[in-house]
Backbone as JSON, one array per atom type, in Angstrom:
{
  "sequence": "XXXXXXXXXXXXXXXXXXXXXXXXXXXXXXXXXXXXXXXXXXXXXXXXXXXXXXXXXXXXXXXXXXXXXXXXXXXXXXXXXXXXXXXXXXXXXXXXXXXXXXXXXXXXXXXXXXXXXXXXXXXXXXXXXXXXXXXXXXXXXXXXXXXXXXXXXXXXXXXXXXXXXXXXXXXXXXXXXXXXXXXXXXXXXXXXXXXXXXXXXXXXXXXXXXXXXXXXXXXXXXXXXXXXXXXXXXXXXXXXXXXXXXXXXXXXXXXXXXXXXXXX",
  "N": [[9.95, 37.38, -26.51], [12.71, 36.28, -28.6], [15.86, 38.17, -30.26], [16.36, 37.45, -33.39], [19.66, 37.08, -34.54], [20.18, 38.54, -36.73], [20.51, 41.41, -37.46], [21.25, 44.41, -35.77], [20.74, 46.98, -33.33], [22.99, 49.63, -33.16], [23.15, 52.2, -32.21], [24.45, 55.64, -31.27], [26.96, 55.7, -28.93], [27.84, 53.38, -29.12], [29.8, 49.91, -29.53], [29.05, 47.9, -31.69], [29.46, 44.46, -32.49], [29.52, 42.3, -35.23], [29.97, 38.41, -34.54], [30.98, 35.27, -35.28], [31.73, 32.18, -34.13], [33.46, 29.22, -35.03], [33.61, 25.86, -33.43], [34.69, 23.16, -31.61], [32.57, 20.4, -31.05], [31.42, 19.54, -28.08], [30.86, 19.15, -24.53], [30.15, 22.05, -22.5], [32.65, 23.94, -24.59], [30.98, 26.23, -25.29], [30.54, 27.99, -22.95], [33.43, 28.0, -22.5], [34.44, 29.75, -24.27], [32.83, 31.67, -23.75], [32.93, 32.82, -20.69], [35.64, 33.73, -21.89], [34.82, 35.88, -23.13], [32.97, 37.63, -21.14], [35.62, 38.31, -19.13], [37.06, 39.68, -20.88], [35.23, 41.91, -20.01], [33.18, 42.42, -22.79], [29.7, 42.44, -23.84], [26.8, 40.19, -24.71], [24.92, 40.74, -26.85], [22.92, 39.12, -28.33], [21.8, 36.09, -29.92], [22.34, 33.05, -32.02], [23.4, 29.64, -31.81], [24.47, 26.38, -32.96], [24.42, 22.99, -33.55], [24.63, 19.83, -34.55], [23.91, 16.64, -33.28], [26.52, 14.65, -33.25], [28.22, 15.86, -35.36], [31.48, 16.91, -35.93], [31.62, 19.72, -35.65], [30.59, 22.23, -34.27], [28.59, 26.08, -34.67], [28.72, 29.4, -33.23], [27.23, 31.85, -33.84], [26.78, 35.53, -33.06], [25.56, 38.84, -32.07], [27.5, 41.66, -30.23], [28.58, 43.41, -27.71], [31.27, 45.99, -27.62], [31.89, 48.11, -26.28], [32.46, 48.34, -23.58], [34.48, 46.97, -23.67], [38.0, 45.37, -22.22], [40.21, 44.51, -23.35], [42.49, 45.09, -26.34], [41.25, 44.59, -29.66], [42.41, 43.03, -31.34], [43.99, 41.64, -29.56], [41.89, 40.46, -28.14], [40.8, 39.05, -29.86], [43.3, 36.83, -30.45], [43.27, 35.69, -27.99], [40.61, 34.12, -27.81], [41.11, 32.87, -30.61], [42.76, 31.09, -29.5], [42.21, 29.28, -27.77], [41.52, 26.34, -26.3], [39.86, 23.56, -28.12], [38.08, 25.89, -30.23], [37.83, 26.54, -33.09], [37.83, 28.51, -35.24], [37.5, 32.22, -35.74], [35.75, 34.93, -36.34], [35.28, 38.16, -36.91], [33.03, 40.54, -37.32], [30.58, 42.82, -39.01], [28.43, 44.92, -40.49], [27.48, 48.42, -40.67], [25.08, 50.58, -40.9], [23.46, 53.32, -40.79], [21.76, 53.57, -38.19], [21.88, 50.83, -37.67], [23.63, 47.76, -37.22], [24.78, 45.0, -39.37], [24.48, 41.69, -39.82], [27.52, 40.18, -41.46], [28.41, 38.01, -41.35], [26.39, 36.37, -41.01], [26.57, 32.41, -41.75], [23.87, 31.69, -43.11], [21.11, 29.77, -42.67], [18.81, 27.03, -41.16], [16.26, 24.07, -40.78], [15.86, 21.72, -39.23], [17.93, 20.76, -41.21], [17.4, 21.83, -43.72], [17.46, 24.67, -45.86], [16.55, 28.15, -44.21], [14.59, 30.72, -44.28], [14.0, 34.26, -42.85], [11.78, 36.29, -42.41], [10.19, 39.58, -41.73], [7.18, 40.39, -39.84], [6.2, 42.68, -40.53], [6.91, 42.57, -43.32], [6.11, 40.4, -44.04], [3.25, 40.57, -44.2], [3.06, 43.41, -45.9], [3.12, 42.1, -47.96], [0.84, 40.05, -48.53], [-0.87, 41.65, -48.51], [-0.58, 43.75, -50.51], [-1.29, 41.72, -53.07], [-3.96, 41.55, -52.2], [-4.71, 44.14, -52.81], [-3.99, 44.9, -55.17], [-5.94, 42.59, -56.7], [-7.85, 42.56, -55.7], [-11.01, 40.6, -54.04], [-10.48, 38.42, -55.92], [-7.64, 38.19, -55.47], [-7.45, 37.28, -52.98], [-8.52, 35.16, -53.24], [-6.79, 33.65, -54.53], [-4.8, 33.88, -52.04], [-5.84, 31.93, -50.46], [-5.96, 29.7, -51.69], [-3.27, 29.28, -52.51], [-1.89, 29.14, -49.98], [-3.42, 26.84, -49.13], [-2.39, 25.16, -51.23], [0.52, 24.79, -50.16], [0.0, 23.88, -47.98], [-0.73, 21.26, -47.77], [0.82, 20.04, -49.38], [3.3, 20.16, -47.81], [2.15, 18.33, -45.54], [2.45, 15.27, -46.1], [5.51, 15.2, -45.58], [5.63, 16.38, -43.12], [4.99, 14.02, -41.75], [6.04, 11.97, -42.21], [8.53, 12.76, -40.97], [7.78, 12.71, -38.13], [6.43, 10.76, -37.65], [3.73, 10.56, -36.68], [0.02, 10.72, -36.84], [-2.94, 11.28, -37.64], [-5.22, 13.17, -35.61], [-2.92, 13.84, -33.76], [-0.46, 14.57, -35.1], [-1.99, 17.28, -36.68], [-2.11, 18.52, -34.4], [0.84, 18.74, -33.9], [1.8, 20.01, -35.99], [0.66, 22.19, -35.74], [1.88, 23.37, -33.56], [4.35, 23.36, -34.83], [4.05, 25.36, -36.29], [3.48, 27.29, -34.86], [6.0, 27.31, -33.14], [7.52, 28.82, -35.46], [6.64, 31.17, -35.04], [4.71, 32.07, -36.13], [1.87, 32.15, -35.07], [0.99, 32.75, -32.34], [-0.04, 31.06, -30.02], [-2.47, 28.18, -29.71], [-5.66, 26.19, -30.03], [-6.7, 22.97, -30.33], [-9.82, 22.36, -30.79], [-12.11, 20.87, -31.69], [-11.73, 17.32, -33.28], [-12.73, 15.52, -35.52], [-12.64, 12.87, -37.23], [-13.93, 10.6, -38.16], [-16.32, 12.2, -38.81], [-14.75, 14.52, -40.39], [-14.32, 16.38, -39.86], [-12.82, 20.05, -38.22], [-11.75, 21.84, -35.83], [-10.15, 25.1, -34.94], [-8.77, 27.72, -32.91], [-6.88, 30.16, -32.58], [-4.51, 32.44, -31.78], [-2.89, 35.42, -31.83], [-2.06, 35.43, -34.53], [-0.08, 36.42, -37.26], [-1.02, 37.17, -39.52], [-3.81, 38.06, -39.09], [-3.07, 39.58, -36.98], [-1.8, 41.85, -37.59], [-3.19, 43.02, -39.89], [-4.73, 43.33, -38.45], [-3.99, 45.98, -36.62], [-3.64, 47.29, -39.18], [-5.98, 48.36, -39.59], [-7.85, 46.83, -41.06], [-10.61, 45.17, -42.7], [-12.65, 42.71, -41.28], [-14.1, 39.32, -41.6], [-10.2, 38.17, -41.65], [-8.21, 36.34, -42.64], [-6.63, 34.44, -44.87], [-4.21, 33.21, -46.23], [-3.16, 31.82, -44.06], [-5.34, 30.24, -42.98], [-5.65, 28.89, -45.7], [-3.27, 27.6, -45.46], [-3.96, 25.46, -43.09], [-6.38, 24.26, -44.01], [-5.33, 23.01, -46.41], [-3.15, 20.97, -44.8], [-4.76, 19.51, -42.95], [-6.83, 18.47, -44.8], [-5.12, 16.76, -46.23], [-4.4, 14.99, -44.23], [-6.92, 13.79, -43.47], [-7.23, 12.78, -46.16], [-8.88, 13.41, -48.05], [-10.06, 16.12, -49.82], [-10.47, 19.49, -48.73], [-12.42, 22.2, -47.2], [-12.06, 25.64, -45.86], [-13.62, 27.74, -43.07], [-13.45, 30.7, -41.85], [-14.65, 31.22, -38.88], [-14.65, 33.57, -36.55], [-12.64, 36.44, -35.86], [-10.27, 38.52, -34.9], [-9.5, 40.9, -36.29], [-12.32, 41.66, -36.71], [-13.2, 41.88, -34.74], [-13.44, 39.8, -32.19], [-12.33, 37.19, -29.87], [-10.47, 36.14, -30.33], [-9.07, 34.05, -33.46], [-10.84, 31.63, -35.1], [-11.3, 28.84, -37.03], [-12.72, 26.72, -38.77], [-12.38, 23.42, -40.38], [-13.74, 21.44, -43.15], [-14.44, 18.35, -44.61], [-14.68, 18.04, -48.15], [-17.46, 16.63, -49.49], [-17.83, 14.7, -52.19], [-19.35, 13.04, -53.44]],
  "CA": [[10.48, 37.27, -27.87], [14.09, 36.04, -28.86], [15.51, 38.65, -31.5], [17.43, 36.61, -33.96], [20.61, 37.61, -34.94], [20.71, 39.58, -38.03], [20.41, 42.95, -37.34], [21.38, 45.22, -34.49], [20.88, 48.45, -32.99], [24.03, 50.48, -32.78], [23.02, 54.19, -31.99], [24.96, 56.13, -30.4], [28.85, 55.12, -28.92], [28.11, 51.98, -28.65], [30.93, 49.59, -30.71], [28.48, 46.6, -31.47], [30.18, 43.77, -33.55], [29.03, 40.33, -35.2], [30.64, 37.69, -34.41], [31.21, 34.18, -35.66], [33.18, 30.94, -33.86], [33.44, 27.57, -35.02], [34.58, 25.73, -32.32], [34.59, 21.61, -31.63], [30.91, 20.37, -30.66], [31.95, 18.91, -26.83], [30.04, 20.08, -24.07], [31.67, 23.22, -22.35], [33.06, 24.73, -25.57], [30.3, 27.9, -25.52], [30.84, 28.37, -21.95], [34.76, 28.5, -22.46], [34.57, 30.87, -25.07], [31.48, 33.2, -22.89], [34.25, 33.15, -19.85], [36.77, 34.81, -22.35], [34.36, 37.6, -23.34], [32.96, 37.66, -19.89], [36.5, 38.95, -18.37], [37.43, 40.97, -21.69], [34.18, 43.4, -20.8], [32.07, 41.74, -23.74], [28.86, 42.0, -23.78], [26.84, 39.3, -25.73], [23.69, 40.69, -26.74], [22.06, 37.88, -28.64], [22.95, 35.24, -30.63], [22.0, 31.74, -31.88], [24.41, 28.45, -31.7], [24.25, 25.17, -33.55], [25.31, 21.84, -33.0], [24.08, 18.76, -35.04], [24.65, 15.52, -32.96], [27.53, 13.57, -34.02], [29.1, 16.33, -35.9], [32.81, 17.01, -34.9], [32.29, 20.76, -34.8], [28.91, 23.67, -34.2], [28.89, 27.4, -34.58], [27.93, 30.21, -32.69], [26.82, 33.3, -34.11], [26.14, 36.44, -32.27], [26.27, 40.14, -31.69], [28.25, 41.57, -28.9], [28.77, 44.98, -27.89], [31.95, 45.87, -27.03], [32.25, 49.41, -25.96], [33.19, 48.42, -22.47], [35.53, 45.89, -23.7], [39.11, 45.87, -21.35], [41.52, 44.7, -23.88], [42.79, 45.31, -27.48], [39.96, 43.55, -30.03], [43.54, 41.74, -31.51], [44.37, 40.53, -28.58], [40.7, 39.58, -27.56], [40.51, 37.66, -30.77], [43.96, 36.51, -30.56], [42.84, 34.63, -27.18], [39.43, 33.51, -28.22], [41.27, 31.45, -31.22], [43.88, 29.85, -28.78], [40.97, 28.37, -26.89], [41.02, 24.61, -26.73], [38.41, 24.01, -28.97], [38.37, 27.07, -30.6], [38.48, 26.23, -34.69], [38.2, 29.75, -36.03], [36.91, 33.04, -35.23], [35.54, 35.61, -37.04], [34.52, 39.7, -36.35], [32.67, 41.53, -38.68], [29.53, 43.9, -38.39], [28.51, 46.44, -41.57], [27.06, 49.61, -40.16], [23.6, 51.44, -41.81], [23.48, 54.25, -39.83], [22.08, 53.45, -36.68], [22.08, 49.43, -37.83], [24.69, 47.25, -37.73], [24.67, 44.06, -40.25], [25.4, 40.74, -40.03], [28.01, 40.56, -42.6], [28.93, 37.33, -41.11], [25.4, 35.06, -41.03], [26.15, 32.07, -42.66], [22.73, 31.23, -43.19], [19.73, 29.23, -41.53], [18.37, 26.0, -41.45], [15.24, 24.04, -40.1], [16.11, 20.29, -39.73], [18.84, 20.56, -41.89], [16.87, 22.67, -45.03], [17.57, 26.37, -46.03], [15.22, 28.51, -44.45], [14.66, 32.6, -44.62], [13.28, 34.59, -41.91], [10.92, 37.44, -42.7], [9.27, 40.27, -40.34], [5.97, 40.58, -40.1], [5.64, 44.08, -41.49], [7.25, 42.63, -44.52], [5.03, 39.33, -45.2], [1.59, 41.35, -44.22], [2.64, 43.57, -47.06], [3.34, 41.01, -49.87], [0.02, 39.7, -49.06], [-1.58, 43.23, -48.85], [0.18, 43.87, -52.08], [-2.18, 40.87, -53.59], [-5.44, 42.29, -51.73], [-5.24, 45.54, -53.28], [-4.42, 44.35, -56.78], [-6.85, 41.78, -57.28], [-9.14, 42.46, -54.35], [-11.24, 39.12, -53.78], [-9.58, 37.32, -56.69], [-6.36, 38.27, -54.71], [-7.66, 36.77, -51.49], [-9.03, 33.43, -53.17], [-5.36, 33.03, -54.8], [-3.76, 33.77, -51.2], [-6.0, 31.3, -49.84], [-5.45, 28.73, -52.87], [-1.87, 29.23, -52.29], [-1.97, 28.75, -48.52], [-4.17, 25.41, -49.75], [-1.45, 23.85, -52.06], [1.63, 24.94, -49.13], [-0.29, 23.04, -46.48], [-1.52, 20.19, -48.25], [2.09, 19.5, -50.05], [4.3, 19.42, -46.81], [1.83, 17.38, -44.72], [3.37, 13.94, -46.47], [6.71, 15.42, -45.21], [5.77, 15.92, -41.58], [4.2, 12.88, -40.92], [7.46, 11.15, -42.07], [9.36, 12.88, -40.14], [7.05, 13.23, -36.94], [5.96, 9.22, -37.41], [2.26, 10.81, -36.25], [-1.03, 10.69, -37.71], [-5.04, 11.57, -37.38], [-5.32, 14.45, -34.2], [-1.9, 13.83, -32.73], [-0.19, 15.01, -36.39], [-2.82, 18.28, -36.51], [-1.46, 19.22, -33.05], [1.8, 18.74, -34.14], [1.85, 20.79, -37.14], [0.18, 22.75, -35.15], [2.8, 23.56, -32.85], [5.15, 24.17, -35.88], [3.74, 26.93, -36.7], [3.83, 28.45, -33.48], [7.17, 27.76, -32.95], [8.03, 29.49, -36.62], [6.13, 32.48, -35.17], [3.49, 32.11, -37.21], [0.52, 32.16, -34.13], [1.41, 32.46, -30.72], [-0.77, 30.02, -29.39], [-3.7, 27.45, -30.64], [-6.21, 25.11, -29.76], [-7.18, 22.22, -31.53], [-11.05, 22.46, -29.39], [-12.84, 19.79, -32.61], [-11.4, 17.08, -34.34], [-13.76, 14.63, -35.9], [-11.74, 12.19, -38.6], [-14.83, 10.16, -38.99], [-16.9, 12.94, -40.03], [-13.95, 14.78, -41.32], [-13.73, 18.06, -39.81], [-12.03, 20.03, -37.25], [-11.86, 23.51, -35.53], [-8.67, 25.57, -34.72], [-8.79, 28.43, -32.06], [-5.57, 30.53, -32.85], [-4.4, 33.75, -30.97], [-1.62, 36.38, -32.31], [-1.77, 34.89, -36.34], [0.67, 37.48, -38.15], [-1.84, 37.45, -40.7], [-4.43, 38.66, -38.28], [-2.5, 40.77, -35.91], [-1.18, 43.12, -38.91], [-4.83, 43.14, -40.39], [-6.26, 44.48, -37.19], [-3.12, 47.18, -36.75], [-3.59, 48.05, -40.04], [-7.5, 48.81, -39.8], [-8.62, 45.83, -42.19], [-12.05, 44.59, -41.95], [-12.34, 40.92, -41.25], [-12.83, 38.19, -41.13], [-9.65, 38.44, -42.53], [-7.08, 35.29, -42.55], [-6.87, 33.85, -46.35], [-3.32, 32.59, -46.37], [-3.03, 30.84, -42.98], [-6.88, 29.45, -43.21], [-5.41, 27.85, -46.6], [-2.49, 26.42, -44.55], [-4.66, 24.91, -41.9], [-7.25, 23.65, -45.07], [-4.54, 22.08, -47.07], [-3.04, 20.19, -44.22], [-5.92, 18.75, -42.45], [-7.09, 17.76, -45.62], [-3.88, 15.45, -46.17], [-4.97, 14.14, -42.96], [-8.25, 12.97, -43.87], [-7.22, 11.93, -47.43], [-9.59, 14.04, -48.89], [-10.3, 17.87, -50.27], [-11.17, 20.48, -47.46], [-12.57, 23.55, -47.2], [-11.84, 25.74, -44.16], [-14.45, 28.72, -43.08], [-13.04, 31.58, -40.57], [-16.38, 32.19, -38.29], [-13.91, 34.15, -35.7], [-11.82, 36.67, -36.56], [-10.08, 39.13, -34.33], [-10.02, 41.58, -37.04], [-13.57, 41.64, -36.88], [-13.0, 42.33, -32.88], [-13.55, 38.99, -31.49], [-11.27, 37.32, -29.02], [-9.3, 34.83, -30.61], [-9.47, 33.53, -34.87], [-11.66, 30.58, -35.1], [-10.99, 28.2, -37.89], [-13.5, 25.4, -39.09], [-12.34, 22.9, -41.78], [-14.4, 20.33, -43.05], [-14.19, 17.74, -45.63], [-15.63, 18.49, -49.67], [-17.84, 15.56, -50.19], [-17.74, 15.33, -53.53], [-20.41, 12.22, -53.85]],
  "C": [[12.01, 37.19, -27.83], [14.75, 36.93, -30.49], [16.91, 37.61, -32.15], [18.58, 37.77, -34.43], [21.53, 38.04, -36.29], [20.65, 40.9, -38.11], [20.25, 42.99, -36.1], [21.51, 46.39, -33.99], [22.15, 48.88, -32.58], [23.97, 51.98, -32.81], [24.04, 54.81, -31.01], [26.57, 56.1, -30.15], [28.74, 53.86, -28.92], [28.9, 50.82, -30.16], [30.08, 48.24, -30.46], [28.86, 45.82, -32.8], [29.4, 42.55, -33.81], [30.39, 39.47, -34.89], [30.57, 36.01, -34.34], [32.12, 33.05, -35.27], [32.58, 29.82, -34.18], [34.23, 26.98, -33.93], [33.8, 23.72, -32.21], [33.23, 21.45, -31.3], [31.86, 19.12, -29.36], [30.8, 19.97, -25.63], [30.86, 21.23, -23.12], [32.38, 23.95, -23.41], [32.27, 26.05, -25.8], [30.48, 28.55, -24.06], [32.71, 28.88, -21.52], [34.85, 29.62, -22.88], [33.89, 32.55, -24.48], [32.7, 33.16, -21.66], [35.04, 34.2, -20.25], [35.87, 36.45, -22.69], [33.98, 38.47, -22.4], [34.1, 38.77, -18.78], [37.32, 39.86, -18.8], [36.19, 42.21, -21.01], [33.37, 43.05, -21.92], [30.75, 41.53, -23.51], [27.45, 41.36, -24.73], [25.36, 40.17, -25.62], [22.54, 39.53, -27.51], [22.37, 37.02, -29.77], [22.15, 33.86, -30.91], [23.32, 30.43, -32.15], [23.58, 27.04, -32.31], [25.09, 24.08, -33.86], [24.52, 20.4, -33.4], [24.84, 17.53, -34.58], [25.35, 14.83, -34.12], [28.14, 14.05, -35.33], [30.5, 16.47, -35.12], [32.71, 18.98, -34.5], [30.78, 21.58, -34.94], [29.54, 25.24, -34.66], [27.73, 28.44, -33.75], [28.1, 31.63, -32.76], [25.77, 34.24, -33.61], [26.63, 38.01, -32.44], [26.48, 40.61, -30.52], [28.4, 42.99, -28.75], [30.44, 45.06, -26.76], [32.92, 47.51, -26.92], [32.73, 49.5, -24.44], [34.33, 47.32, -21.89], [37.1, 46.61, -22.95], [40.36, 45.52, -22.12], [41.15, 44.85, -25.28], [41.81, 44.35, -28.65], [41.31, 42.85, -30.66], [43.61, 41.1, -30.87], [43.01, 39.99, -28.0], [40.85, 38.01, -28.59], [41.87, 36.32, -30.78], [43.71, 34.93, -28.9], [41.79, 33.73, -27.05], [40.44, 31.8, -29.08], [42.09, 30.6, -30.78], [43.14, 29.07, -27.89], [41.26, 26.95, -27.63], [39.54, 24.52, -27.05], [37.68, 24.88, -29.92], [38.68, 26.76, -32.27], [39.23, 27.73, -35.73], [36.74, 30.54, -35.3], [36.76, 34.25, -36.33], [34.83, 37.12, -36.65], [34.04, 40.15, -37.48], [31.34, 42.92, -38.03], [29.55, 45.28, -39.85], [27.49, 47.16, -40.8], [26.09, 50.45, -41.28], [23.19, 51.92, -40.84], [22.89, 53.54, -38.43], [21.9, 51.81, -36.09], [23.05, 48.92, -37.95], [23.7, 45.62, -38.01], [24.53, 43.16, -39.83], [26.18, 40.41, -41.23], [28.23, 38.74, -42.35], [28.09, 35.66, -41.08], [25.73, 34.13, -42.33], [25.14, 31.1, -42.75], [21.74, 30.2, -42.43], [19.04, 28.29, -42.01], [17.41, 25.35, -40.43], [15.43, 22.92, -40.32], [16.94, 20.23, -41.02], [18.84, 21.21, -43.46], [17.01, 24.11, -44.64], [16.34, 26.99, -45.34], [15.38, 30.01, -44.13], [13.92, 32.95, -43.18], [12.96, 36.03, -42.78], [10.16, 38.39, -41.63], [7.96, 39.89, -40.95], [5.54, 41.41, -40.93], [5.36, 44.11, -42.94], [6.31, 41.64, -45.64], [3.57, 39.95, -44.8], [1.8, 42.44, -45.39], [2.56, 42.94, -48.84], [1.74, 40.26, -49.45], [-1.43, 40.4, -48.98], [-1.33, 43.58, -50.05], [-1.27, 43.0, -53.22], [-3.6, 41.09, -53.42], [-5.76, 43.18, -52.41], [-4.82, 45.43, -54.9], [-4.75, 43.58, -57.46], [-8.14, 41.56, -56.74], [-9.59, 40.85, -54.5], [-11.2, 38.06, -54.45], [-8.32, 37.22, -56.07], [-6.77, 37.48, -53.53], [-8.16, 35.21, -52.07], [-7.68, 32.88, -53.8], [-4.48, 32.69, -53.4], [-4.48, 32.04, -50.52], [-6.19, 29.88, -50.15], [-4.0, 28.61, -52.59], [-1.06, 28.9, -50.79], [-2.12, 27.17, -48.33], [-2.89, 24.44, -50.19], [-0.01, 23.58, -50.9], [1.3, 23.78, -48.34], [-0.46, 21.71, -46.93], [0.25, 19.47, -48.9], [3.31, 19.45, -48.85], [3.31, 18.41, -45.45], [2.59, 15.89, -44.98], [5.01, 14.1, -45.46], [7.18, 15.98, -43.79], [5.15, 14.64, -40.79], [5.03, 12.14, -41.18], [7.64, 11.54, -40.92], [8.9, 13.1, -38.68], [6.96, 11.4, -36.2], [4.37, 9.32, -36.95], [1.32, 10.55, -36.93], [-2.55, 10.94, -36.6], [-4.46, 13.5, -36.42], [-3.89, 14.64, -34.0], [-1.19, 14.44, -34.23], [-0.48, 16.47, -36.48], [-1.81, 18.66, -35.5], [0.38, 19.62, -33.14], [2.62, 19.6, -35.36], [1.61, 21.89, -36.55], [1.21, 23.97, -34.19], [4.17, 23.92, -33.22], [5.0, 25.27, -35.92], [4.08, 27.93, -35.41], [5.43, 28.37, -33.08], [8.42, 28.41, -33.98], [7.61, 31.09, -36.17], [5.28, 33.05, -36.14], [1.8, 32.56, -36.5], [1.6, 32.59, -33.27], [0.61, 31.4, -29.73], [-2.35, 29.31, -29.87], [-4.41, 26.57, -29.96], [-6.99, 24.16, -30.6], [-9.08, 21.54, -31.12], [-12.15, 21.24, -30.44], [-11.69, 19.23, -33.54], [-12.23, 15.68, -34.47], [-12.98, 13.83, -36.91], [-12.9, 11.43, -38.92], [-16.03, 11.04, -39.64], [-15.97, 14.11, -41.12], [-13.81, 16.48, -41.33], [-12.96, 18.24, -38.48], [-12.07, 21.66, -37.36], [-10.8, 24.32, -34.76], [-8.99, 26.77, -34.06], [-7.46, 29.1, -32.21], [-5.94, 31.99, -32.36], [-2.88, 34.62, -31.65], [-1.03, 35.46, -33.76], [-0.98, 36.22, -36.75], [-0.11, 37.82, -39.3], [-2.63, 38.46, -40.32], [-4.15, 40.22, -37.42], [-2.2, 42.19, -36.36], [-2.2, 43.68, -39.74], [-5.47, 43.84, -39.65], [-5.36, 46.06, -36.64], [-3.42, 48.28, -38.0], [-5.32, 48.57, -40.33], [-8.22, 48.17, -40.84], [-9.84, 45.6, -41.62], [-11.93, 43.03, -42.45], [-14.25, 40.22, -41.5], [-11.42, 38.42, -42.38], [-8.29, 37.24, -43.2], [-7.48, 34.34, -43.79], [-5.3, 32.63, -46.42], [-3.49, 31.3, -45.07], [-4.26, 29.86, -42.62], [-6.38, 28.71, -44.33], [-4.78, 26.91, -45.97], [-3.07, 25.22, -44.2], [-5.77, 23.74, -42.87], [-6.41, 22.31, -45.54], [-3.91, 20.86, -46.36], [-3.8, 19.32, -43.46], [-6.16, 17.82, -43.58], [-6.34, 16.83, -46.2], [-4.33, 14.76, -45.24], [-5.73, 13.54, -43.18], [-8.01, 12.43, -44.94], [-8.18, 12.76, -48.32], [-9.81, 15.71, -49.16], [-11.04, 18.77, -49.31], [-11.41, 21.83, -47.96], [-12.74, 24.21, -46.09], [-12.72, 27.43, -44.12], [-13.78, 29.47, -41.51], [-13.95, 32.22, -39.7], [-15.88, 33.08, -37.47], [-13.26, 34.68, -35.72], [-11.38, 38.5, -35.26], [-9.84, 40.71, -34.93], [-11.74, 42.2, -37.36], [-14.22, 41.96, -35.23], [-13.36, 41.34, -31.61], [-12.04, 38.37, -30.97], [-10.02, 36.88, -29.48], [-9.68, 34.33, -32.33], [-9.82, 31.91, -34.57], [-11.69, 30.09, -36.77], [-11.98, 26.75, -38.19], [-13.34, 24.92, -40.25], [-13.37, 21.95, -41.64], [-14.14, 20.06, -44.49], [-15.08, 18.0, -46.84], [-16.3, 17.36, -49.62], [-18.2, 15.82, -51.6], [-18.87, 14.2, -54.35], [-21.62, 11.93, -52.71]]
}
């Protein structure tokens, strides 16, 4: 796991700061800058960087701990921004007791759109929240609402992918997992002329937090809509997706079977 860089443990002595550089987009410009913290004593604990070809400049925001830093944090910063390359620099870090902030994130994007990050803890209870005050009217909304999600950005990865049928599926597919949505999937049926298809998924956040929390399964409403709604873009027609597998339920892996509504 990579922890992103909005929050950071600071217990103890340790002087852990955010920190923010714009700096030219060339190659060598994050390696200049890691040198200078490198021989201050700086140590980077994690961080993400971004760099959209055929901009003139990226940024790279991180937290750093710098309790065994060797010079003055003026004069660190004061040599950071004389870096060739080097646009601007920025320190910050708010402190909640044994958290420090990012005061300094400015914000997050996914192909060039806004996008939020959420724990787990936090989206298993917003759609625990819905379970327990509507019970299985709550679960056919999450999985109605899962439905319209999946089904309304399929158009808008198959632009941008150029894919279609199976190879599309897999590809969506593989979104998700790299949102941290699964940890790993198999796409083990896909039928387009009869119009179904069967999904094998391992560490679902839906799931994983369901079987921690002592739910009884099958239990995956939201992410079974997902998987519904998008397929069913695929085929062109109205799906309905049945969870025969459910690791909540103490089997190995969540098992996913959509298939197409015929409706004549």
């Amino acid at each position: 796991m990579v922890e992103f860089p909005l929050l950071a443990r600071g217990k103890g002595l340790r002087d852990v700061r955010a920190f923010r550089v714009r700096m030219v987009n060339r190659p060598g410009a994050i390696a200049e800058v890691a040198s200078i913290l490198q021989e201050a004593g700086v140590n980077v604990l994690n961080g993400a960087h971004s760099a959209e070809p055929g901009e003139d400049e990226g940024e790279w925001v991180f937290f750093a701990d710098l309790s065994e830093v060797r010079m003055d944090l003026v004069d660190l910063l004061g040599k950071l921004r004389s870096t060739p390359g080097v646009v601007e620099v920025d320190v910050g870090g708010m402190r909640a007791g044994g958290i420090v902030i990012n005061d300094l994130s400015p914000g997050f994007t996914v192909l060039g759109m806004p996008a939020s990050v959420m724990r787990w803890e936090w989206f298993y209870r917003l759609l625990e929240s819905v379970r327990s005050q509507w019970g299985a009217a709550g679960e056919a909304f999450l999985y109605h609402m899962g439905y319209g999600a999946g089904n309304a950005v399929q158009p808008f990865w198959e632009e941008k992918t150029g894919l279609r049928g199976r190879d599309l599926v897999e590809a969506a597919l593989s979104i998700i997992r790299a949102m941290n949505w699964i940890r790993s999937f198999e796409l083990v049926e896909y039928d387009e002329g009869d119009e179904r298809a069967t999904v094998r998924i391992t560490g679902s956040l839906e799931c994983e937090m369901g079987k921690i929390r002592g739910a009884r399964g099958p239990y995956s409403q939201y992410i079974r809509g997902v998987l519904a709604g998008f397929i069913g873009g695929v085929f062109g027609e109205p799906t309905i997706a049945e969870e025969t597998k459910c690791i909540v339920s103490g089997d190995e892996y969540d098992e996913i079977r959509v298939r197409a509504i015929k409706l004549a």
